[in-house]
C-alpha positions as CSV (number, residue, x, y, z in Angstrom):
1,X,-29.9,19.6,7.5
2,X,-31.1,16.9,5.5
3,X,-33.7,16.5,2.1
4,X,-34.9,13.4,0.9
5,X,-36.2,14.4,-2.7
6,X,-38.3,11.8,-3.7
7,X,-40.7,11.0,-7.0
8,X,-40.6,8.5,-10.5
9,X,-37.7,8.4,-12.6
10,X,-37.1,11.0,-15.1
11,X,-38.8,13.8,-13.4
12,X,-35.2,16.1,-12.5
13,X,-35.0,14.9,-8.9
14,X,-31.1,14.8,-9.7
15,X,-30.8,18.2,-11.2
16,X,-33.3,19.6,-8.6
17,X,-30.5,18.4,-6.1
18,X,-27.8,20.4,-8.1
19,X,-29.8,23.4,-7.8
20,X,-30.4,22.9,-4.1
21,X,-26.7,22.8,-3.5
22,X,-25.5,25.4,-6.0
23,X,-28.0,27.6,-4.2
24,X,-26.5,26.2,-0.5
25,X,-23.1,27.4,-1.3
26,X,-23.9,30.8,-3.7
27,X,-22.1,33.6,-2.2
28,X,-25.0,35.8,-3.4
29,X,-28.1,33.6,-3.4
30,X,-31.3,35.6,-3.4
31,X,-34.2,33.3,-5.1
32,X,-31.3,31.4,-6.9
33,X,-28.1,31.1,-7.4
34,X,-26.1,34.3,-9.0
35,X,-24.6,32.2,-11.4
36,X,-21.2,35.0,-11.0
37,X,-19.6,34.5,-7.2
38,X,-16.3,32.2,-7.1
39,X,-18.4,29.4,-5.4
40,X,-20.9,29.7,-8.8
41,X,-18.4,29.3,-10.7
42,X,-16.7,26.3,-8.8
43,X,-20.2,24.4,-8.9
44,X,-20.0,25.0,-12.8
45,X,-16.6,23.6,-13.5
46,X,-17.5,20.5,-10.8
47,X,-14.7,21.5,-8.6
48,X,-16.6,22.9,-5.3
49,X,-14.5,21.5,-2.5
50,X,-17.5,21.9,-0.1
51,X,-19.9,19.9,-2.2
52,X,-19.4,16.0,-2.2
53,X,-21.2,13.6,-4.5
54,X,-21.6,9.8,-4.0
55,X,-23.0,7.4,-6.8
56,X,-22.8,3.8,-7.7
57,X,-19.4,3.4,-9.0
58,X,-19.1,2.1,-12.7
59,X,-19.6,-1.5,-12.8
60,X,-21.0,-2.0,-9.2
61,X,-24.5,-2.2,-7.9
62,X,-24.8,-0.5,-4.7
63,X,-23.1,2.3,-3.0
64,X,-19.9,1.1,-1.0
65,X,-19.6,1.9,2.6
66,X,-16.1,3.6,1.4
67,X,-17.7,5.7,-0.4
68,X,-20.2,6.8,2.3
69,X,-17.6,7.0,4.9
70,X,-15.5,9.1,2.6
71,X,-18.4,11.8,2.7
72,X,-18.9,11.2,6.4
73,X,-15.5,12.2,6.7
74,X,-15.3,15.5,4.2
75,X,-18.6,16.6,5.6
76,X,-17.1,16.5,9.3
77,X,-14.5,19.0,7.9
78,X,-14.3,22.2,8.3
79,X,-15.9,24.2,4.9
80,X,-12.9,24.8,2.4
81,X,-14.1,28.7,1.6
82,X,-15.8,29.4,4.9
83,X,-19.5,28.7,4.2
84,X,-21.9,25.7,4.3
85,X,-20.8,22.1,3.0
86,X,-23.3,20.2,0.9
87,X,-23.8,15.9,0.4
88,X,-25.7,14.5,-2.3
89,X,-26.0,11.3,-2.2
90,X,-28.3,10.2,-5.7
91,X,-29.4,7.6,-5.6
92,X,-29.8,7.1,-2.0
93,X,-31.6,3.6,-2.4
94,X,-28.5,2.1,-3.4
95,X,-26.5,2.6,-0.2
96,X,-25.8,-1.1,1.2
97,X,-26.9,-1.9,4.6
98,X,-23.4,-0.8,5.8
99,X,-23.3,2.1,4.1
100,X,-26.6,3.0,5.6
101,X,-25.9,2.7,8.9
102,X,-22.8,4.6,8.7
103,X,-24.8,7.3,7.5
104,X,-26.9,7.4,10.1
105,X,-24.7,9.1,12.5
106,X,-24.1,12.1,10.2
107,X,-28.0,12.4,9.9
108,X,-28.1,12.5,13.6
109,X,-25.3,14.5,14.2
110,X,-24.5,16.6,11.5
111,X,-21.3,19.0,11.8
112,X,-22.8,23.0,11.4
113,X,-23.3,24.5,8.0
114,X,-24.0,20.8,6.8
115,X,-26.6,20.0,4.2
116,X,-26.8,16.4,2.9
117,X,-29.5,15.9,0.3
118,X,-30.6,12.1,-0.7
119,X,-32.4,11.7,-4.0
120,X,-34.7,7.9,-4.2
121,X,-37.0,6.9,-6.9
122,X,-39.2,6.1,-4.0
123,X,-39.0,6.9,-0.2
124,X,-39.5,3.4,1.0
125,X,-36.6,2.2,0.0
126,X,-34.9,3.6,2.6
127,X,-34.5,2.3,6.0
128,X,-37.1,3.8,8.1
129,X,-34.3,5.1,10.4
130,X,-32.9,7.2,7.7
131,X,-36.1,8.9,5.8
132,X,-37.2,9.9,9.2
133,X,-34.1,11.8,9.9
134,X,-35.0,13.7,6.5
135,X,-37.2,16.8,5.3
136,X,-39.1,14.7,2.7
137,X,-39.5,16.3,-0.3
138,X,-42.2,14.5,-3.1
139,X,-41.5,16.0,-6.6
140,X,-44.7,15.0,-8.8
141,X,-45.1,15.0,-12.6
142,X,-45.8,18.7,-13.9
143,X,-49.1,18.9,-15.7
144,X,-49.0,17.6,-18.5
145,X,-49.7,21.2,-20.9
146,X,-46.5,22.2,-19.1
147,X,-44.3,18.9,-19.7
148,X,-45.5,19.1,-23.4
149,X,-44.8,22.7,-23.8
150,X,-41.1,22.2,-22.1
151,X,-40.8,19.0,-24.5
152,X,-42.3,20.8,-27.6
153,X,-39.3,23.4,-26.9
154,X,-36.5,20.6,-26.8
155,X,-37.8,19.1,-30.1
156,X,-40.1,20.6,-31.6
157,X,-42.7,18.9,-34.4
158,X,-43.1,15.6,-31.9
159,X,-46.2,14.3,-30.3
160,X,-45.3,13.8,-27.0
161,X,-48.6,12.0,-25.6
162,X,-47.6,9.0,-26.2
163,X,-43.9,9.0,-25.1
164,X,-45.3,10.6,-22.0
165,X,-47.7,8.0,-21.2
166,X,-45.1,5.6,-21.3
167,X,-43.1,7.8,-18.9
168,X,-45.4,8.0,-16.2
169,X,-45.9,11.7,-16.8
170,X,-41.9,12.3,-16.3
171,X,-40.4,14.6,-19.1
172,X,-36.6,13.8,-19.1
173,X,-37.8,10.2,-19.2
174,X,-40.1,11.0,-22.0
175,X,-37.4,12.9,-23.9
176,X,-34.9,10.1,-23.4
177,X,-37.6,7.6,-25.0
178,X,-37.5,9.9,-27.7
């Protein structure tokens, strides 16, 4: 019921946790997500009413216990088209010590059909009582023939060694150096 997906910055950890969800709530998942049911399509046009995002807000520096109670309270409700719900709370790390604790509940407790995935630059910035309550998931660099052939094919005629050393091995992050 709950995924902590974990690893350096730059690395998809965010989009991994789209996927995950979009694949929760497909209609007609099989190894991913049909990209053609109603829920598909709601996930594409950011309007799935089971799937609830929380983020630092513009301006702030931490996740406000509002905004964690808010998706306490949508996930103890009953799924909008009859399926699963999904929680993604990115980046986790920034919850306040309130809004941690209020969490905690859910992750003990969740309501059925619930998913709530946390996405961390690193697990151990968490309390203790909240990654345990999680399925941790470590997402590592690819090798690095693979993140230079997926950069190569973004923009071609670059030579990614170096911006990848700087990244730690993360391709987005080596792209956005770029």
């Amino acid at each position: 019921h709950a995924l902590l997906l974990h690893g350096s910055p730059g690395l998809g950890k965010g989009a991994l946790a789209e996927w995950i969800a979009r694949a929760t709530l497909c209609e007609r998942p099989a190894s991913a997500p049909c990209g053609e049911c109603a829920s598909c399509t709601l996930h594409e046009a950011g309007s799935h009413p089971d799937l609830r995002r929380v983020s630092v807000a513009t301006g702030k520096k931490q996740i406000a216990i509002d905004d964690v109670r808010e998706l306490i309270g949508a996930l103890a409700l009953k799924s909008y088209r009859g399926g699963r719900k999904v929680g993604i709370v990115d980046p986790a790390d920034a919850m306040n010590v309130n809004g941690a604790n209020a969490l905690l509940k859910t992750l003990e407790e969740p309501s059925p059909g619930t998913l709530l995935i946390l996405v961390v630059a690193r697990g151990d910035r968490l309390p203790a009582t909240i990654a345990s309550r999680c399925q941790r998931l470590r997402i590592a660099p690819p090798p690095p023939e693979a993140a230079t052939a997926w950069l190569a094919d973004r923009r071609p005629g670059v030579d990614w060694t170096g911006p990848r050393a700087l990244a730690g091995g993360a391709p987005l992050a080596a792209l956005r150096l770029v």
